[in-house]
LUMSEZA-179750 format. One line per 4 residues: their letters; for each residue x, y, z of C-alpha. Coordinates in steps of 0.1 Angstrom, whole numbers. Layout:
a> X,Y,Z ~ ...
This chain:
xxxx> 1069,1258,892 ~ 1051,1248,924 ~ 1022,1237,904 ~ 1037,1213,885
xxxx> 1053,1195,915 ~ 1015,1192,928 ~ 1006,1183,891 ~ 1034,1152,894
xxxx> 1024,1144,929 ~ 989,1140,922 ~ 997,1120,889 ~ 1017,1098,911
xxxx> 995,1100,943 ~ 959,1087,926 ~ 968,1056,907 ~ 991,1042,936
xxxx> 966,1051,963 ~ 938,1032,939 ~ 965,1005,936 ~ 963,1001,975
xxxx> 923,989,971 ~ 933,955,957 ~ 966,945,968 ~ 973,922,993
xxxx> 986,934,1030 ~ 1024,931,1029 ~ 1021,948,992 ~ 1004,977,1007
xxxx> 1025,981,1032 ~ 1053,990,1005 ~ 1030,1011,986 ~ 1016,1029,1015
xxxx> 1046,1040,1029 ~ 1061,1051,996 ~ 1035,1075,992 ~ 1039,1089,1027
xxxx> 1076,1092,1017 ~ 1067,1115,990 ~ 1041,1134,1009 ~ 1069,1143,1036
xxxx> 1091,1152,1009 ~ 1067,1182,1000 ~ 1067,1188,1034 ~ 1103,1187,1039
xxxx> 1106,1207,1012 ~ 1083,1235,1020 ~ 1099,1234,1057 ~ 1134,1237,1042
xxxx> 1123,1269,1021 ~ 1110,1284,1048 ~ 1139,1280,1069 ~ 1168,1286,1042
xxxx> 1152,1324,1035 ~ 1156,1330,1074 ~ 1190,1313,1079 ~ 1203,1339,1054
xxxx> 1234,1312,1048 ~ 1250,1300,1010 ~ 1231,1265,998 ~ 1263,1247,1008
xxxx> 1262,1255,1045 ~ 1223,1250,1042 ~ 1224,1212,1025 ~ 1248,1205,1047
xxxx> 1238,1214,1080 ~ 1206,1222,1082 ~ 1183,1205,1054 ~ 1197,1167,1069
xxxx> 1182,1174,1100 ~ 1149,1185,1090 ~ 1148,1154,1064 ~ 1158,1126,1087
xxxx> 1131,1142,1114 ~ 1106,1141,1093 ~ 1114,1106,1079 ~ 1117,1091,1109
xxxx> 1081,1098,1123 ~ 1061,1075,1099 ~ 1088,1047,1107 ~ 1081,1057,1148
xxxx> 1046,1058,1143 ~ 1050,1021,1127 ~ 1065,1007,1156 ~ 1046,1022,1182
xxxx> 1016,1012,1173 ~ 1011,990,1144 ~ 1039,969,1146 ~ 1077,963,1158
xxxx> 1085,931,1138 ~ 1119,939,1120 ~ 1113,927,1084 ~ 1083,948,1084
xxxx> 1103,979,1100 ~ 1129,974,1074 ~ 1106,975,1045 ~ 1085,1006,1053
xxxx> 1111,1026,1061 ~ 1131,1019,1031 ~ 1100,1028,1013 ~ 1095,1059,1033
xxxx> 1129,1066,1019 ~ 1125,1052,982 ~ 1095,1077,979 ~ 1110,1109,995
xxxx> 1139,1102,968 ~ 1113,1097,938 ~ 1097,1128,950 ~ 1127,1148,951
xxxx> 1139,1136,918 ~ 1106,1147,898 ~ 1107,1181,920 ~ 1147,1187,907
xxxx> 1135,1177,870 ~ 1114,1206,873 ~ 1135,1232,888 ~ 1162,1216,862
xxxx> 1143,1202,832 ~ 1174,1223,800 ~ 1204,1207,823 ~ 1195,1172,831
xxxx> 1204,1144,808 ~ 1204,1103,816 ~ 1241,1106,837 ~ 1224,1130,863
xxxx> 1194,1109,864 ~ 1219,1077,870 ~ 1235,1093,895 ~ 1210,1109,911
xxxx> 1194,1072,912 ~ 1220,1054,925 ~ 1238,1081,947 ~ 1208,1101,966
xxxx> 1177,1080,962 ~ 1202,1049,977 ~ 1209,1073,1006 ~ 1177,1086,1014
xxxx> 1166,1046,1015 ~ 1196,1033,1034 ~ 1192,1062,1060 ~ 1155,1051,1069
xxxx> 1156,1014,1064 ~ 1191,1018,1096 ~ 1165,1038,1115 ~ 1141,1011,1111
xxxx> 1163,984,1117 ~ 1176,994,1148 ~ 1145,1006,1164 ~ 1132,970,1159
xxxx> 1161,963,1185 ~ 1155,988,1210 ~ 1116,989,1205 ~ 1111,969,1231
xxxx> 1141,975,1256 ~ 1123,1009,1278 ~ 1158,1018,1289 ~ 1172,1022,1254
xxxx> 1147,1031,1232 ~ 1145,1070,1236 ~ 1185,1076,1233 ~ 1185,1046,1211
xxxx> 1162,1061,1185 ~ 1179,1097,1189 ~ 1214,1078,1184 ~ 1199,1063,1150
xxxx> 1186,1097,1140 ~ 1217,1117,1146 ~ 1235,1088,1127 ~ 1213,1093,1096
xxxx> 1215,1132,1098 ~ 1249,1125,1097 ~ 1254,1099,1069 ~ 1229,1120,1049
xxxx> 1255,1155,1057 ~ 1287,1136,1045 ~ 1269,1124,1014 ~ 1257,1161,1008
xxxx> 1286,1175,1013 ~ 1309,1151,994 ~ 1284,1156,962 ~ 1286,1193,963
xxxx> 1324,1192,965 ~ 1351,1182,933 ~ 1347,1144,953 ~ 1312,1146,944
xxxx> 1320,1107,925 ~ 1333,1096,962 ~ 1299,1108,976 ~ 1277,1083,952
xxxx> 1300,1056,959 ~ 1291,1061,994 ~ 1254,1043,993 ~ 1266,1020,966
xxxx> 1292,1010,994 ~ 1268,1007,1019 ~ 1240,990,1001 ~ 1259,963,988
xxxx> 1267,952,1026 ~ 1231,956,1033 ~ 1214,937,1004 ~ 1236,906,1009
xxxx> 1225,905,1048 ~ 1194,905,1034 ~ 1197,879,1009 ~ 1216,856,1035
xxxx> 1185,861,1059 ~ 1163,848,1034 ~ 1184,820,1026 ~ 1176,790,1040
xx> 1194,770,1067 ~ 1213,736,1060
């Protein structure tokens, strides 16, 4: 099974990275950072194996506690790395680390299709498109956001950035745990909620002024 999650990453992986040869700078900066979303996904998810056969605890208690944590660490550091040195400007923030999100959730997707491929049908893949691929976007694009406030404030940026990770480990646990519970319909609401907030900030920045 492991090899044909390699066998979809690499399908996945080549054409986009080739992609990145001829397309202009703010394209590749979406691009790029969707393929280093699904590279920490395999990372993530070889961490989260690792550390679920020593925990010794249910899959509940282990998506809800534990796997959030090691997922919003991990997809936090390309977004960190971004800002530190390449650059703190907050439309650019906000679109690599949505796409850091966008492609951990594609990666996962294709990785559940084949752990599930006899019990999936086009309502899981709906759901699972507009309930935990939203999430894992909207949890690294509020990351980005708000460290393009505190990037450049000395005093705030180190318990700023921990406050913005604990509050994605924490929007990512209640989605988690609301799915695997008989609200699971409340839990993709949830993102739907919260992007449609989002996306009209966004088109109202882009607006422009009378």
């Amino acid at each position: 099974m492991d090899n044909i999650i390699y066998i979809l990453y690499i399908c996945f992986l080549i054409p986009l990275a080739l992609s990145l040869l001829i397309m202009q700078k703010k394209s590749r900066l979406v691009v790029g950072y969707i393929l280093i979303g699904t590279t920490v996904c395999l990372i993530a998810a070889k961490i989260n194996a690792l550390i679920y056969l020593q925990t010794g605890r249910d899959m509940l208690y282990f998506t809800t506690t534990v796997s959030p944590i090691i997922e919003e660490i991990l997809k936090v550091l390309p977004i960190l790395f971004y800002a530190l040195f390449i650059s703190d400007d907050r439309k650019k923030l906000a679109q690599s680390a949505f796409a850091v999100g966008l492609g951990f959730a594609v990666m996962e997707n294709m990785t559940m299709i084949t752990q599930y491929l006899y019990s999936v049908d086009i309502k899981w893949a709906i759901m699972r498109g507009f309930g935990a691929s939203l999430m894992h976007s909207i949890c690294t694009v509020a990351v980005g956001i708000g460290i393009s406030f505190v990037r450049k404030r000395k005093k705030l940026f180190y318990c700023g950035t921990l406050s913005l990770l604990m509050l994605a480990i924490t929007y990512h646990s209640i989605y988690n745990t609301l799915v695997m519970s008989p609200y699971k319909y409340f839990g993709i609401l949830l993102p739907i909620c919260t992007y449609i907030p989002l996306l009209v900030f966004s088109y109202k920045r882009k607006s422009p002024k009378k």
